[in-house]
TINUBA-476128 format. One line per field, with one value per residue (C-alpha): residue in three letters; x, y, z. Coordinates in steps of 0.1 Angstrom, whole numbers, always signed. Last residue first. Layout:
<recs>
code: ALA | ...
xx: X | ...
yy: Y | ...
zz: Z | ...
</recs>
This chain:
<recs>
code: UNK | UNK | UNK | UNK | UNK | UNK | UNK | UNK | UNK | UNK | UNK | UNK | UNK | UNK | UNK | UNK | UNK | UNK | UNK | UNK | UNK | UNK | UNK | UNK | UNK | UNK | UNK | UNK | UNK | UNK | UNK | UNK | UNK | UNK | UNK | UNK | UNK | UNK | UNK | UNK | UNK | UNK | UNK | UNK | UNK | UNK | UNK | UNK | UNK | UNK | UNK | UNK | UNK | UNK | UNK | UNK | UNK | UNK | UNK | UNK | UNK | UNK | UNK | UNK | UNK | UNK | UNK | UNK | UNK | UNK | UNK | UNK | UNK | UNK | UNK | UNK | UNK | UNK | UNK | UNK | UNK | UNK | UNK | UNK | UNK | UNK | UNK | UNK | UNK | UNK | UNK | UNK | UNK | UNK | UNK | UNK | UNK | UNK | UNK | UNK | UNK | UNK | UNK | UNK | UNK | UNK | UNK | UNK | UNK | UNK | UNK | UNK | UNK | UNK | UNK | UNK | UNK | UNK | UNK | UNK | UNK | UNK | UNK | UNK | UNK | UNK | UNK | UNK | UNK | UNK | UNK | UNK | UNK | UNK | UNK | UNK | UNK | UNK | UNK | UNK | UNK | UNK | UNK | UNK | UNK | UNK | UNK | UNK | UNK | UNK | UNK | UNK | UNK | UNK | UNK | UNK | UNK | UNK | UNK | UNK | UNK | UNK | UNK | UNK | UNK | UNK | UNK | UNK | UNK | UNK | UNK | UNK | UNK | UNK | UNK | UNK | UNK | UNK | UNK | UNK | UNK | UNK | UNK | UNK | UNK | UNK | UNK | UNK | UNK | UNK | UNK | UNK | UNK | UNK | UNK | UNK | UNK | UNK | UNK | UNK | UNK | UNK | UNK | UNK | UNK | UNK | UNK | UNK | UNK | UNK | UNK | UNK | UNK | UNK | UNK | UNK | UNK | UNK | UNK | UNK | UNK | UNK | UNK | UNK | UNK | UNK | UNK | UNK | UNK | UNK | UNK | UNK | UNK | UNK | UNK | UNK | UNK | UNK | UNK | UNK | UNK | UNK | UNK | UNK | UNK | UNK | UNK | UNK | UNK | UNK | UNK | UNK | UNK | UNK | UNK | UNK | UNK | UNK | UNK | UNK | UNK | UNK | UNK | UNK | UNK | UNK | UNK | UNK | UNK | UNK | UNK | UNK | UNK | UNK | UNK | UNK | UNK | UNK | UNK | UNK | UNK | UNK | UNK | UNK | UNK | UNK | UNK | UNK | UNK | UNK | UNK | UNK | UNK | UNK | UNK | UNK | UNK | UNK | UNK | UNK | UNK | UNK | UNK | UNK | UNK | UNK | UNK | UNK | UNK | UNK | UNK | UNK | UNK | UNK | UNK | UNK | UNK | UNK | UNK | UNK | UNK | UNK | UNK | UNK | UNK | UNK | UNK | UNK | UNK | UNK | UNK | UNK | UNK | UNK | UNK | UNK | UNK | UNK | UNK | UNK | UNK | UNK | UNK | UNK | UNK | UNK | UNK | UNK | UNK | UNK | UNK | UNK | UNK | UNK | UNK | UNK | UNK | UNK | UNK | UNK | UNK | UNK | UNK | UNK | UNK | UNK | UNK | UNK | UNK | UNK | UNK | UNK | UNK | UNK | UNK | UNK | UNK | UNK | UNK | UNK | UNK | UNK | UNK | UNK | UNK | UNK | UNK | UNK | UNK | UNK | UNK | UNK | UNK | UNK | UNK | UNK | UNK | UNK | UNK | UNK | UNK | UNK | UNK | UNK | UNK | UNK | UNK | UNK | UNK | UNK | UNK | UNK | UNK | UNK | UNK | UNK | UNK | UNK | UNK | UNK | UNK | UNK | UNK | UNK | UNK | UNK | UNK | UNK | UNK | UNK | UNK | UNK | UNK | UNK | UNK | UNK | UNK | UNK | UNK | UNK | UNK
xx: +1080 | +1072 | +1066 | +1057 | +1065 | +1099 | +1082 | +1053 | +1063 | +1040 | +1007 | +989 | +981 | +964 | +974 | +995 | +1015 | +1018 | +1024 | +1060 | +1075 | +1099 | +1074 | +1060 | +1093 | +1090 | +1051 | +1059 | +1084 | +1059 | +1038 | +1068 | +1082 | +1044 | +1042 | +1072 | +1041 | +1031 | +1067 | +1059 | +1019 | +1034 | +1052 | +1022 | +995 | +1015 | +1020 | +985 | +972 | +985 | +970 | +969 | +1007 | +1008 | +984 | +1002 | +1036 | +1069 | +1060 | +1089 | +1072 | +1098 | +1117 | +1094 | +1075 | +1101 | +1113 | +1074 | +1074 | +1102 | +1088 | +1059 | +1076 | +1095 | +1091 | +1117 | +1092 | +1067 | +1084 | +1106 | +1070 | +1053 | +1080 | +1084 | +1050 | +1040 | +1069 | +1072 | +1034 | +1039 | +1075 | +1065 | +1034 | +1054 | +1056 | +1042 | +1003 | +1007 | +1028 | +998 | +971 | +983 | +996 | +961 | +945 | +970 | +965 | +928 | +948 | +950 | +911 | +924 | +948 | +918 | +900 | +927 | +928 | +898 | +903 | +935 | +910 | +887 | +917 | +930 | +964 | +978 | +1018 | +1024 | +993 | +970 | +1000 | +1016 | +978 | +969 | +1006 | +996 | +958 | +974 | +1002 | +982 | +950 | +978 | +981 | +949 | +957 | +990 | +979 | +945 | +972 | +996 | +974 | +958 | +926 | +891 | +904 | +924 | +892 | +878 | +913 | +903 | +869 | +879 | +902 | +885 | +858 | +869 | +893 | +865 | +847 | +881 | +882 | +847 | +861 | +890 | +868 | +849 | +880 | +892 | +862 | +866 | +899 | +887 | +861 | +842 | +856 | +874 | +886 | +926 | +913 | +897 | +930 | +952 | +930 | +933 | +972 | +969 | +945 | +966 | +998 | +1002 | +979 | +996 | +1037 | +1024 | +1009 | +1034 | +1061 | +1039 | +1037 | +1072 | +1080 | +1052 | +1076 | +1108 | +1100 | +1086 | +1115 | +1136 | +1119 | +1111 | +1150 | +1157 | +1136 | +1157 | +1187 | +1187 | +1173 | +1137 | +1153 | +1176 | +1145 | +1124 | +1150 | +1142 | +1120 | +1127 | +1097 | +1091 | +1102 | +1072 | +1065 | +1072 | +1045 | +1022 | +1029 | +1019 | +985 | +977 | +991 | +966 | +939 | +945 | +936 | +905 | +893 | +867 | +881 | +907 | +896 | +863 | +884 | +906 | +872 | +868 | +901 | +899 | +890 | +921 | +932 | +903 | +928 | +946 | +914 | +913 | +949 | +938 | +918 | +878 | +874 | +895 | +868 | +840 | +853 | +887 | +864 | +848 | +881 | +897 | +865 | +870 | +909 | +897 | +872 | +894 | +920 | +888 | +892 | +923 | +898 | +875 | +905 | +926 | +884 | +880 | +915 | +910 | +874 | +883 | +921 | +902 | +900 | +912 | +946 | +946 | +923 | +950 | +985 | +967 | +963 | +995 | +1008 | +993 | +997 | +1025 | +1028 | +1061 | +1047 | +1037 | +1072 | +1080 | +1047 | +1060 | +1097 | +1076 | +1058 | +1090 | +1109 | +1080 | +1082 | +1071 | +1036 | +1033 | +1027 | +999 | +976 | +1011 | +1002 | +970 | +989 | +1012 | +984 | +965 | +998 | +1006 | +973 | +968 | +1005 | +994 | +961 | +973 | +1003 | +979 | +960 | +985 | +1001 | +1036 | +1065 | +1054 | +1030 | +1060 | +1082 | +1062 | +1058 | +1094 | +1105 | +1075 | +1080 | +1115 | +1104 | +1071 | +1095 | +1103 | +1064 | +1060 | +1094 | +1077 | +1045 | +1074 | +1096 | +1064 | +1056 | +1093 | +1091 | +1061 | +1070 | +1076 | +1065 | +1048 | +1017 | +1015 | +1030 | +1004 | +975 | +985 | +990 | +959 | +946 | +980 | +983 | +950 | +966 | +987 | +963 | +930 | +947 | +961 | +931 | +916 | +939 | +933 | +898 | +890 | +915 | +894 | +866 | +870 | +886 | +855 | +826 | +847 | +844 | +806 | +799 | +815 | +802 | +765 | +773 | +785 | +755 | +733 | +710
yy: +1121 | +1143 | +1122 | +1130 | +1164 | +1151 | +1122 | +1128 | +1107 | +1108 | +1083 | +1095 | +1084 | +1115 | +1110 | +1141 | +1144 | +1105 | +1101 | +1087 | +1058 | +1071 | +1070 | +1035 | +1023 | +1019 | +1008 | +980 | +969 | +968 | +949 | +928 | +917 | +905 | +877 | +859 | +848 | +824 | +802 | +801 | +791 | +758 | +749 | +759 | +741 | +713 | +707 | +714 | +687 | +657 | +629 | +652 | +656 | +621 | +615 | +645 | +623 | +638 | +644 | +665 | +698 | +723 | +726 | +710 | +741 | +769 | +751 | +754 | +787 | +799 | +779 | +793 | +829 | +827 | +864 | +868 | +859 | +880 | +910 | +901 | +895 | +931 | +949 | +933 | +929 | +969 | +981 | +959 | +969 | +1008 | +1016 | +1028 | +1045 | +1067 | +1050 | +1065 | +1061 | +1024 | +1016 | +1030 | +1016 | +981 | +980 | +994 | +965 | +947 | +968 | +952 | +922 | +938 | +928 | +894 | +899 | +911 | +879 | +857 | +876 | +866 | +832 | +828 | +843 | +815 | +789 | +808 | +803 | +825 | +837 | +814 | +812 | +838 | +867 | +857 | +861 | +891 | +909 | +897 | +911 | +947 | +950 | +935 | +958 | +990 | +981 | +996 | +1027 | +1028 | +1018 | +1045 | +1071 | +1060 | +1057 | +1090 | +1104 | +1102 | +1071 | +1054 | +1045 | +1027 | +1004 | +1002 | +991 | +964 | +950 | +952 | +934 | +904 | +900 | +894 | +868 | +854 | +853 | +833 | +808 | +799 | +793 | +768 | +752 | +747 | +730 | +709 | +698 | +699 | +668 | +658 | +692 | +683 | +719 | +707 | +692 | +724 | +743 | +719 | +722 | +757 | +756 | +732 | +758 | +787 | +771 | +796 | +817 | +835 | +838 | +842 | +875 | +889 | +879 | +902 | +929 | +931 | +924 | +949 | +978 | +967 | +967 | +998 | +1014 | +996 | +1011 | +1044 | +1049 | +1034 | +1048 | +1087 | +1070 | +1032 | +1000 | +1006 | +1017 | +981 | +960 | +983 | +981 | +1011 | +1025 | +1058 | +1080 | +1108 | +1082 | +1078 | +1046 | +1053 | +1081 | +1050 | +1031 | +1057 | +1067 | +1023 | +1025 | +1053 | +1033 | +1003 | +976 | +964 | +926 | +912 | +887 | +878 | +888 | +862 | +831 | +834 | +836 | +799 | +792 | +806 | +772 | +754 | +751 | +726 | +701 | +707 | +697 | +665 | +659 | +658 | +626 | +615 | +633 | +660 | +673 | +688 | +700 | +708 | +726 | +747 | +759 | +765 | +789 | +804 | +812 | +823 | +847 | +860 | +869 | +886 | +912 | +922 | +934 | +955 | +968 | +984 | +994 | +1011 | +1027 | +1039 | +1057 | +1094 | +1085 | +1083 | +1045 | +1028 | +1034 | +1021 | +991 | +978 | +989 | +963 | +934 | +940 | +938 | +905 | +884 | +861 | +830 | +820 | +807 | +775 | +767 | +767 | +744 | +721 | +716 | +710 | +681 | +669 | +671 | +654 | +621 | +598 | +591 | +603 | +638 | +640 | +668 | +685 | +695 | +714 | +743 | +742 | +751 | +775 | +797 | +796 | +807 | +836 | +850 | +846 | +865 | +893 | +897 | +900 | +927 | +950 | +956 | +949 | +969 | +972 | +940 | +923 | +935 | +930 | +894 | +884 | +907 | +894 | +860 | +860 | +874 | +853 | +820 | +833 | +826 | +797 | +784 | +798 | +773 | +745 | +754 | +756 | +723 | +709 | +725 | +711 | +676 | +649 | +614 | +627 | +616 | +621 | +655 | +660 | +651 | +672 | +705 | +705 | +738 | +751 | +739 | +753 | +786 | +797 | +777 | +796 | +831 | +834 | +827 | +857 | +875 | +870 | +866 | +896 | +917 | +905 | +905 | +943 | +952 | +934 | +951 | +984 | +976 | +964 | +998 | +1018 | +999 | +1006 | +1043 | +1046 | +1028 | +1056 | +1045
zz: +1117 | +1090 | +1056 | +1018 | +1008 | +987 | +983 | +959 | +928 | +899 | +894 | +926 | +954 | +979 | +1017 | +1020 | +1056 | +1061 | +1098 | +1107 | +1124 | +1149 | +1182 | +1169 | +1177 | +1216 | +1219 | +1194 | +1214 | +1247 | +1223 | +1211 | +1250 | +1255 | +1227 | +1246 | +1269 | +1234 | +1251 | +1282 | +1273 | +1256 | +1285 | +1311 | +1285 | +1287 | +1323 | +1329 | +1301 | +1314 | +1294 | +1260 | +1270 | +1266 | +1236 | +1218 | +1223 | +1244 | +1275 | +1297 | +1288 | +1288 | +1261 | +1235 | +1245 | +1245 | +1208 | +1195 | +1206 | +1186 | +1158 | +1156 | +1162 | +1138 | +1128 | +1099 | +1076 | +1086 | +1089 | +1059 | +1045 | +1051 | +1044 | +1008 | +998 | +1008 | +993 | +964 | +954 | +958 | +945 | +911 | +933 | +957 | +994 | +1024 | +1014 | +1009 | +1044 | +1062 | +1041 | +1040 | +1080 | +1096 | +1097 | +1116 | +1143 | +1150 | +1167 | +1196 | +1203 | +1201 | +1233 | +1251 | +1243 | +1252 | +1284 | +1291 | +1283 | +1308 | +1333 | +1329 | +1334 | +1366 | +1378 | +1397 | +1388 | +1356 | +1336 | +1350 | +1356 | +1320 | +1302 | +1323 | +1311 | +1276 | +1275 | +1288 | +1261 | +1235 | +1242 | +1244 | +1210 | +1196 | +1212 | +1192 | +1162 | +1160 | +1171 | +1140 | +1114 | +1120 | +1142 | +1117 | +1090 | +1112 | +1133 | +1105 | +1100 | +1145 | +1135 | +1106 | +1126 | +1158 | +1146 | +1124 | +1153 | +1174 | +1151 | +1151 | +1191 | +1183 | +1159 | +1182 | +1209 | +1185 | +1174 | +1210 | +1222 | +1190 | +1201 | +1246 | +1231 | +1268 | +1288 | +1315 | +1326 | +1317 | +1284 | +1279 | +1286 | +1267 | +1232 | +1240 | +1237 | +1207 | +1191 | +1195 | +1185 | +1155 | +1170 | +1200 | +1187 | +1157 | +1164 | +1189 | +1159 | +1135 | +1150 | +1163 | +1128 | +1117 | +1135 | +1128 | +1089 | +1090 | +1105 | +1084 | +1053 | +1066 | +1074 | +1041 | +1019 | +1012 | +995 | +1000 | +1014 | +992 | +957 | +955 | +958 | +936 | +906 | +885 | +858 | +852 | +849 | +817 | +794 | +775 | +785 | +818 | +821 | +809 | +832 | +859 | +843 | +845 | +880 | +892 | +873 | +890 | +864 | +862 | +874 | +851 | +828 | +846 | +876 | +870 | +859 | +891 | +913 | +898 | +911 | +944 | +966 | +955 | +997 | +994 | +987 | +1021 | +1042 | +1024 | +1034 | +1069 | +1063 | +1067 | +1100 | +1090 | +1069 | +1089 | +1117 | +1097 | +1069 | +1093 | +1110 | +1077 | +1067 | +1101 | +1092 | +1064 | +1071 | +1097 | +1068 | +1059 | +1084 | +1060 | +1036 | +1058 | +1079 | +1046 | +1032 | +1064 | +1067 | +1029 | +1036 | +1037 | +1025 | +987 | +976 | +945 | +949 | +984 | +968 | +944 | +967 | +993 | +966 | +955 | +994 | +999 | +969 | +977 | +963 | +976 | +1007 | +986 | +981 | +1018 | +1025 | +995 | +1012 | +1048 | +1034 | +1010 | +1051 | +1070 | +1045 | +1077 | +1058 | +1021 | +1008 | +985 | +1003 | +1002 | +968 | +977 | +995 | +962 | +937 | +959 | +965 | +930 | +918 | +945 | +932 | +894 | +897 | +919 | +895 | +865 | +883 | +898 | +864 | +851 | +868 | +901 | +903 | +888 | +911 | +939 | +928 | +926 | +962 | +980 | +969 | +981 | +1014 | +1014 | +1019 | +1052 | +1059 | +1051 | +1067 | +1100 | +1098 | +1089 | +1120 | +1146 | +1131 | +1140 | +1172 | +1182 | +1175 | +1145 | +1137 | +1100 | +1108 | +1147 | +1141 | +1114 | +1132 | +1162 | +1139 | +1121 | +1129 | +1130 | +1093 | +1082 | +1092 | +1062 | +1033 | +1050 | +1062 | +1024 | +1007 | +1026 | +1015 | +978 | +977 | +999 | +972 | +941 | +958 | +964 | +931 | +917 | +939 | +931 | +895 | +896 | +915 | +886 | +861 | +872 | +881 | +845 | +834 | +851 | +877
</recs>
């Protein structure tokens, strides 16, 4: 093998790492707080609502971020972005290891801090440049499977750390550090960027302000549109796992099961085996009929898994079917693969990196669908402690189920907009500004 095959494969097996690493660290210090969501309200003294507010705090807090970092991954360089985004997010995460007993607000100050770090849609403009459209859906779903790797590795380390203390399990949210060592010294920069910044150099592109570009002139209608579209998305989604392990926790306590919070771990590990799946499968698929065919088929799994979920919980109750349809509902979750290459191959290069952070977390952010849920639940259930509603597990599981039913009105939303959102015509990335052929809706 010749050594410009040899670098080549070490660079993609970097610029693959590299992205893996970043979003992967981003499902584990996101998630690990659902996972641990009765310690902390017994720790702190506080409810649902007030951990579905701190889970959705995070994730406003990726607007800003989005905005700082995308700039900087825009204007400076995918890779040194990438590096400092994962850093702060690993940094923070493990800070609230140190928060005292009762001090719920310095807890949920640090988790909104820590959301800053975002490093999600540089790590996405990265391997779209990389990758030719023939195999960008796969490597888009192959990388954001690995949010699943983290919310497994999370799982693992609250089997087999939260025994000795839930802050343990925060500490280990420093994981990436060691990888940080290896971008730096290994990571290339996007080539496609690198030809780019150097056009600006010579004056032959403006630089502008990203922020300002995306909500006007010829963005804005693909900019809202995309952002109504993964907000939907993205609200069904955290409407269902944010509280997805209390809820199960409920269910197997409702069946009798000896330890229903492991139970619930290990169902959650399988439906994220699933996701693993369907995320990389349905990215895949968008590679052979279109982003927005391979999104739409994938979401008629929401829309059919969430009207089996409502009928089971509220209408007939049937505990196995309530796990079926948790399966189904997973297999929606394969969508989400498709957001990095999609929004990536409708946006011009200068605008790349902001585009894809920026959409991406106002979704997210403006979601709240944790703490939506967490509200319906408090709402309803008339027990107030997790040992008492531990004790009566049916009520619960109906209150807290009400509120993760919400999750249907998105997918049928989805279903709506998805008809405006358009196809990319020309798939190529390239350094210079394409937008004038770009879209057809």
């Amino acid at each position: 093998m010749s050594e410009e095959k040899v670098r080549s494969k070490f660079e993609l097996f970097v610029i693959l790492t590299a992205a893996v690493i970043a979003w992967m660290h981003d499902g584990y210090s996101l998630v690990i707080i659902s996972l641990l969501a009765n310690d902390l309200k017994t720790f702190f003294g506080v409810g649902d609502a007030a951990i579905g507010l701190t889970i959705s705090l995070q994730f406003v807090a990726t607007v800003p971020g989005a905005i700082l970092f995308g700039e900087l991954g825009d204007r400076f360089g995918r890779k040194k972005a990438l590096i400092i985004s994962i850093a702060w997010d690993a940094v923070f995460s493990a800070s609230t290891a140190f928060v005292p007993a009762g001090e719920y607000f310095l807890f949920a100050v640090l988790r909104f801090i820590s959301g800053l770090g975002v490093s999600w849609g540089i790590s996405f403009s990265l391997i779209s440049e990389y990758f030719q459209p023939q195999r960008r859906g796969a490597a888009g779903g192959l990388v954001h499977s690995t949010f699943v790797v983290g919310y497994v590795s999370a799982i693992i380390a609250t089997l087999l750390i939260s025994p000795y203390g839930w802050q343990y399990c925060f500490l280990t949210a420093l994981f990436p550090f060691p990888f940080l060592v290896l971008f730096w010294f290994a990571l290339p920069e996007s080539a496609v960027w690198a030809e780019y910044d150097q056009l600006t150099k010579e004056g032959k592109i403006e630089q502008k302000v990203r922020i300002k570009e995306l909500f006007s002139g010829r963005w804005l209608k693909i900019t809202v549109l995309l952002i109504i579209l993964f907000w939907l998305c993205e609200a069904a989604y955290h409407m269902l796992v944010d509280f997805a392990p209390v809820f199960f926790e409920y269910l197997f306590a409702y069946q009798g099961v000896a330890n229903p919070g492991n139970a619930a771990l290990f169902f959650m590990l399988g439906l994220m085996v699933v996701a693993a799946f369907v995320l990389f499968g349905f990215g895949a698929l968008s590679d052979y009929i279109g982003r927005k065919k391979a999104f739409y088929l994938d979401n008629i799994f929401g829309v059919v898994g969430g009207s089996l979920f409502g009928i089971f919980l509220l209408l007939s109750f049937n505990s196995t079917m309530i796990l079926v349809a948790s399966i189904l509902i997973t297999a929606s979750f394969g969508l989400h693969g498709i957001f990095g290459v999609w929004s990536s191959e409708l946006y011009d290069t200068e605008l790349r990196a902001s585009a894809n952070g920026i959409i991406f977390s106002v979704a997210r952010g403006a979601g709240f669908g944790g703490f939506i849920v967490g509200l319906i639940s408090d709402a309803l259930n008339p027990y107030e402690t997790t040992a008492e509603r531990l004790a009566n597990p049916f009520v619960s599981l109906q209150a807290l189920g009400t509120g993760m039913l919400l999750c249907l009105v998105a997918y049928i939303g989805i279903m709506i907009v998805l008809w405006f959102v358009p196809e990319p015509l020309d798939k190529t990335i390239t350094a210079l500004p394409k937008s004038s052929k770009l879209m057809k809706p």
